[in-house]
N, C-alpha and C positions, 0 to 999 in steps of 0.2 A: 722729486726735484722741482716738479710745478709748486708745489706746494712750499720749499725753500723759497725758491727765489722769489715768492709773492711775502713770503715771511720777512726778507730779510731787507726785499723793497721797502715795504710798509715801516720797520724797525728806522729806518735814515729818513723816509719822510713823516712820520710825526713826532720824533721826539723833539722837534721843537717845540709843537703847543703846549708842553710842560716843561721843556729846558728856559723856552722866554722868561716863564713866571721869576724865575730865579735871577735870570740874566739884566733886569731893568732894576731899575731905582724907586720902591713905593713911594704911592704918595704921603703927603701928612697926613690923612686919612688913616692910611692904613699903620702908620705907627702911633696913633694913637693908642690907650692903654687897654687890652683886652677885657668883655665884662663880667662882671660876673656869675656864675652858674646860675640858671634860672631865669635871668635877667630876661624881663619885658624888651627894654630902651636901655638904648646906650648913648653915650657922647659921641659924636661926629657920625659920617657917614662914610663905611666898612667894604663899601664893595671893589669898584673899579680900579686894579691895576693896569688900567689899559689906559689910563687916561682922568683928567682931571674930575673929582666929584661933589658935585653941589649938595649942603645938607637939607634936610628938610624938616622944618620947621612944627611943633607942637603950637596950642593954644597960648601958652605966655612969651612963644620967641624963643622957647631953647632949642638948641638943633640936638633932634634925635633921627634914631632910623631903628627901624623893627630888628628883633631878634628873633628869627622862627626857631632857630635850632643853636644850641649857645655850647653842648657837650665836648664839642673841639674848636678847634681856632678857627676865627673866619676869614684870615689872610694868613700868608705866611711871614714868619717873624724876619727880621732884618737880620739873619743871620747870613755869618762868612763863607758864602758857597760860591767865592769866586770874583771876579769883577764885573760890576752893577753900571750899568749904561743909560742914559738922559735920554730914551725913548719915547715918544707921544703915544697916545690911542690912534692915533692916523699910522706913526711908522710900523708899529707894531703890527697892524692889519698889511701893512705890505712887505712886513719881512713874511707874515703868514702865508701871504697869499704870491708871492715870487715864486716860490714852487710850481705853480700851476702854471704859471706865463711861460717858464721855459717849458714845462710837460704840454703845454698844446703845440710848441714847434716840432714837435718828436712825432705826437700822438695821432696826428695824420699822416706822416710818411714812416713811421713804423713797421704799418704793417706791408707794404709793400715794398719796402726795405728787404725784411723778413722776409716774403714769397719770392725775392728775387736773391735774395744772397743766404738765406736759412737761419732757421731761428736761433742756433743752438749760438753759433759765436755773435751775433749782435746782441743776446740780454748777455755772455760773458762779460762782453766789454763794458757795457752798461751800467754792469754790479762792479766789476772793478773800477772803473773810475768813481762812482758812487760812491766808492768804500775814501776811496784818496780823499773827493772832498768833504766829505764829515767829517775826517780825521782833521782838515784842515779849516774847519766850519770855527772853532776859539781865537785860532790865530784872524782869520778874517774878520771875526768882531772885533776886534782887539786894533785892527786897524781902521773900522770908522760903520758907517749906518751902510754904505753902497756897497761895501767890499761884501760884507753877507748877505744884500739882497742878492748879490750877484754870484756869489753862491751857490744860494738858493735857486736862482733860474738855470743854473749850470746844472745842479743837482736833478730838478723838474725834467730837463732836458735830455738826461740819463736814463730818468722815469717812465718820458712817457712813449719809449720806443718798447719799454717791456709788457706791457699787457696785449698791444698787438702782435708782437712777434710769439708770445706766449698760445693768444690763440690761433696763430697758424701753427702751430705745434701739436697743441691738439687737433687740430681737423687732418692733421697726416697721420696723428697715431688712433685716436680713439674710431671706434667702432659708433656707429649710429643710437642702433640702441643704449650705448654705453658713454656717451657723452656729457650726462648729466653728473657722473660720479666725477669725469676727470674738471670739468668747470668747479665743479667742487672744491677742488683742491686748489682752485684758485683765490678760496676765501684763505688761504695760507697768509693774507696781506691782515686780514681781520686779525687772527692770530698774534703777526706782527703788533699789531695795535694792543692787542690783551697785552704780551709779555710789556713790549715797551715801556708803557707809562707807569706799572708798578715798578719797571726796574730802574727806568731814568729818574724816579722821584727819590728810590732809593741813592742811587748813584748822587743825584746832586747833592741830600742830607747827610751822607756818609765824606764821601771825595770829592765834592764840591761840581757845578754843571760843566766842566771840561771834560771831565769822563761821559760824563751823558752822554758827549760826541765820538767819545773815543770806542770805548766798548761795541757800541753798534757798529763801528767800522772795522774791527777786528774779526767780529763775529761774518761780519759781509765778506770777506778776504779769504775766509776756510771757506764758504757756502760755494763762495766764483770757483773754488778750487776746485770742486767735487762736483759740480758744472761741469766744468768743460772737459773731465774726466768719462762722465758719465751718462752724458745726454749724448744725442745724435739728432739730426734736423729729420731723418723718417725712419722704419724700420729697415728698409733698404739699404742704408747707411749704416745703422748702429751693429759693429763691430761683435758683438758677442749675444744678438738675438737667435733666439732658435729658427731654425727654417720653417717649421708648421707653423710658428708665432708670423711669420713675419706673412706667410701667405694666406693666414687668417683672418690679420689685419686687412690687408690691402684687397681682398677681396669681398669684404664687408662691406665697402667703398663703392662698388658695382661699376657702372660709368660717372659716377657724379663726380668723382676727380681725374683729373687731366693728368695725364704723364707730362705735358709740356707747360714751359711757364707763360704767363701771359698777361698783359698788361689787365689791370681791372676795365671797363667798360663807364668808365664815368660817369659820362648822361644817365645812361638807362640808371644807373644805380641812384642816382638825384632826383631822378622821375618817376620811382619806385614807390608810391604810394605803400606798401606793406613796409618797405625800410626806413621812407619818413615817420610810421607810423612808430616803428624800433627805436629811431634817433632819437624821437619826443619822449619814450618809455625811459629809458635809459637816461637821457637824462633827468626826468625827475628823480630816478636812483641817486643819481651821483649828487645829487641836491640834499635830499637825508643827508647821504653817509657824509659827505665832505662837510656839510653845516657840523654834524655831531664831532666830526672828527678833528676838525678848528676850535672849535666851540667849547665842547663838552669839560675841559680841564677850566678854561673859564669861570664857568657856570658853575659847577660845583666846587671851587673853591671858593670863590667870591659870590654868589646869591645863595648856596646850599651852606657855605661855613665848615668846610674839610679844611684840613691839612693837606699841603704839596703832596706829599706819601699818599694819602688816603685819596686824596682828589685825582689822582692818577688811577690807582688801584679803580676806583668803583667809576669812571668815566672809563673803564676799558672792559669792565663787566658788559654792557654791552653788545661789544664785539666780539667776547666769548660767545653772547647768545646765537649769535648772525650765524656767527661759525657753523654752531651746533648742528643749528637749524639747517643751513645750507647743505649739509651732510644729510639730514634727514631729509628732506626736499627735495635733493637730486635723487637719494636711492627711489627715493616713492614715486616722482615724474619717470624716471628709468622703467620702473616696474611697469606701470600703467602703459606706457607705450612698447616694451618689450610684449605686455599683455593683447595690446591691442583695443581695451577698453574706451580710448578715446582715442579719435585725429590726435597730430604734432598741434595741428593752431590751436584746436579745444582744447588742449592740455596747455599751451602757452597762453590763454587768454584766462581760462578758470586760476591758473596760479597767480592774477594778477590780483586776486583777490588777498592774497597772504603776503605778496610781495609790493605792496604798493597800498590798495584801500585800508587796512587793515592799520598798519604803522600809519597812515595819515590819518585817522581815524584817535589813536593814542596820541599824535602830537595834539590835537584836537582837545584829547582830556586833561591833557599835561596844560593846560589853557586855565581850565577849574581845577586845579590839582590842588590846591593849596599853598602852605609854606614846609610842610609835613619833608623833610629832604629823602625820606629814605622812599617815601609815596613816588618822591619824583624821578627818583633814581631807577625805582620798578619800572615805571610807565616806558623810561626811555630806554631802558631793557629790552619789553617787549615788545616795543616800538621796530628797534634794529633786531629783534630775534625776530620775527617776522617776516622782516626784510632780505631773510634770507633764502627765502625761497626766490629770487630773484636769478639763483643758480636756474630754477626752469624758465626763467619768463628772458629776461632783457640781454642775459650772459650769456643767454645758449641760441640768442636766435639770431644771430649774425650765422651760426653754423648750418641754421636750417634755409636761410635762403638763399646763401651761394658758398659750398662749401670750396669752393678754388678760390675765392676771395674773401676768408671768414677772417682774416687779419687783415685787411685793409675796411673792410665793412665794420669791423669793431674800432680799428683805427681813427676811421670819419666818426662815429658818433661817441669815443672818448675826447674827442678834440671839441665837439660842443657842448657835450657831458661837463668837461672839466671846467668850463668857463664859469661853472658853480663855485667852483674851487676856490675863485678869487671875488666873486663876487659875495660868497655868503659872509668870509672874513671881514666885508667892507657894509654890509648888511647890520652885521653884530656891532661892528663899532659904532655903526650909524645911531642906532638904539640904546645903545651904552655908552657913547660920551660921557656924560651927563650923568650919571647915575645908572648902575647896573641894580637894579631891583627885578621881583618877578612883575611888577609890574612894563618892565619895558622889554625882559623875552618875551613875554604874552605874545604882542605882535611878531616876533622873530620867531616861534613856535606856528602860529596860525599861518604865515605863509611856508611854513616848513611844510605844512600839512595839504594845503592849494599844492605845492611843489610836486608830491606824491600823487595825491587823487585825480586830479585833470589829465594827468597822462597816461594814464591806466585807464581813463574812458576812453581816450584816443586808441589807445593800444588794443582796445575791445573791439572798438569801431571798424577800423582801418588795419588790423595787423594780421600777418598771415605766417604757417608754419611748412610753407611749401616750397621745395627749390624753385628758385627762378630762373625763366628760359634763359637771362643773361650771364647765368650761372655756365653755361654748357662754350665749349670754343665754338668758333663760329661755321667750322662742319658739323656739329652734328644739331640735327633739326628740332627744334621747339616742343614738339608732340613727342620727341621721345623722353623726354622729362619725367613723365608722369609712372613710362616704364621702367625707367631706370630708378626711380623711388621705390617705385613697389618691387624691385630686384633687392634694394638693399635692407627692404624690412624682414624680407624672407633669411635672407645671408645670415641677419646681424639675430636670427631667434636660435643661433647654435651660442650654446651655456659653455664651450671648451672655457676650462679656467687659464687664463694667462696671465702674462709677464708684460709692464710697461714698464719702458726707459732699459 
């Protein structure tokens, strides 16, 4: 069910970056006559539907623009998919980027939201009103540019109390050693992203972009259903867990969770040198994923030359990789610590090599890549499959240093996390006014790349994988910290096979 609800989150927040495409009015540009196979040059200039484009200019004064790859369309055709709206490259960046503005009002009281009233009914509600406004996301275009920003902040708003309360769910279910597979399942939002953008590109070609909205919110409507069916906020609660289940859980836990609830500790957690070190990690995370995730349908329709269909499909290849990886990344962190082979911070600092250097390192190549679209399409592949090793580094380690506050600690640093959100959209447009060529991602790629690797050396520097004494209530004393970890590594090396949710 973790793995749902990040699916079906993900499915309402991006099928806009490919329902827009459809939803505006090209420019003259792009209805100019498509070229022909082989073609060098073409007339006019192909790229930006976001915004107005300048041609550029050959040796006698004709306006051409390069052709890298000419085998499918490089815009999509003015076909009848619905009602087409007089959007700018500025509006456009902030119907994108509205999501995020209402997801940072959530995204810091989320998670203590969550630890005080339980996870399980605040993402229900969240998913179902989600589902309401998607449904409702045609009719709000329909009435003007503000009625869908707002929307969209409404939507954001629903968004962003679910990944905090999420992981306060896992830190009442999962087992220590075993935390890495259930973060896992939190790439369920990746997921979201694969299916989406092949099926919204479909949905818009087929029944035009009002279904894009619909579909996803119908699918959201069964998912809340079988939610609030079949989750419970701890094992404690959940109705039809086995009793050796439930006392193998909670003792895995040793003292490092409280029976009682308790306000997080503020200061100490702001003054926390190892969890400014997390905020900083984290976000350059959320810098990748949200750039590729605004971005990516973009890019590869308009500078790559796909079709809507296709430019969905393979901008969402990607996020299949992340997935993948993630799965693989968490079992192998799991293992290695279940082993004993490394510390929690040695193992949270060495994967920052795969989850951070590595994809910044490929935005880097994606720089000299060429014009080669399918070169480019790999790169940014392995770019975000990489990145998914982030299930050991920046996802799991709000759990390692205060497990009674691991959803409000994730809560603080999605809320400056997200503020990528909306700035990377205004980034893109910034660079692409004017002309979207590879000439003008270069620069939007090479700070994708800065965004990634500077925070992973902080993360090296300054980060740690050890509960913190401000973790503990304020009876029990500071030096027992250390015993109470080394209780739960002993607990948590029993293999019993069990049952979650």
């Amino acid at each position: 069910m973790l793995f749902l609800a990040c699916f079906v989150s993900y499915m309402l927040r991006v099928n806009i970056s490919v329902n827009i495409l459809a939803m505006v009015k090209p420019t003259q540009s792009q209805l100019a006559p498509k070229p022909q196979a082989h073609a060098l040059v073409a007339p006019l200039n192909t790229s930006s539907a976001f915004g107005d484009d300048e041609d550029s200019f050959d040796g006698n004064g004709t306006s051409t623009t390069s052709i890298p790859f000419t085998t499918t369309a490089l815009t999509p055709e003015l076909m009848d998919y619905g009602p087409r709206y007089n959007w700018s490259s500025h509006d456009q960046s902030l119907i994108l980027g509205a999501y995020f503005y209402g997801y940072l009002l959530t995204s810091l009281s989320g998670g203590v939201l969550a630890e005080r009233f339980g996870g399980r009914n605040l993402v229900g509600f969240t998913l179902a009103v989600s589902a309401l406004l998607t449904a409702l996301t045609p009719l709000a275009a329909n009435y003007g540019f503000w009625a869908i920003v707002a929307n969209r902040v409404l939507l954001g708003v629903c968004g962003g109390a679910l990944y905090p309360a999420l992981h306060q769910l896992v830190s009442k279910w999962a087992p220590p050693n075993e935390k890495g597979k259930f973060i896992s399942m939190l790439m369920g939002g990746t997921f979201g992203t694969v299916i989406t953008w092949p099926l919204v590109g479909v949905l818009i070609e087929t029944l035009g972009w009002s279904f894009a909205f619909y579909v996803p919110a119908v699918i959201t409507a069964v998912v809340t259903m079988f939610w609030l069916i079949l989750v419970a906020d701890c094992p404690a609660k959940h109705p039809r867990i086995k009793k050796s289940e439930q006392e193998f859980i909670q003792k895995s836990f040793g003292d490092t969770m409280s029976a009682h609830k308790m306000l997080p500790p503020v200061t100490k957690v702001l003054t926390s040198v190892p969890f400014m070190a997390l905020l900083v990690l984290h976000f350059g995370n959320l810098w990748g994923l949200y750039f590729l995730l605004t971005a990516a349908p973009k890019f590869m329709s308009e500078v790559l030359g796909f079709k809507l269909a296709k430019a969905g499909f393979l901008a969402a290849l990607p996020y299949l990789a992340r997935a993948l990886a993630a799965f693989a990344f968490g079992s192998v962190g799991d293992y290695i610590r279940k082993k004993s082979f490394f510390g929690v911070t040695t193992i949270r600092k060495s994967f920052c090599l795969f989850s951070h250097i590595i994809p910044g390192l490929f935005l880097v190549g994606l720089i000299y890549a060429g014009f080669d679209p399918y070169v480019c399409v790999a790169i940014i592949t392995l770019s975000l499959g990489f990145n998914g090793a982030s299930s050991v580094t920046n996802l799991q380690n709000s759990q390692d240093l205060a497990p009674n506050f691991a959803g409000t600690l994730y809560g603080i640093i999605n809320f400056v996390g997200t503020t990528s959100g909306f700035i990377s959209p205004m980034l893109v447009a910034h660079f692409t006014a004017v002309r979207s060529t590879m000439d003008e991602w270069r620069y939007v790629f090479g700070i994708g790349a800065a965004a990634y690797i500077i925070p992973a050396v902080v993360f090296v520097l300054f980060g740690s994988g050890v509960v913190q004494p401000w973790n503990e209530p304020q009876h029990q004393k500071p030096q027992d910290v250390e015993k109470t970890k080394k209780k739960v590594e002993a607990v948590s090396d029993d293999r019993r096979p069990r049952e979650t949710f």
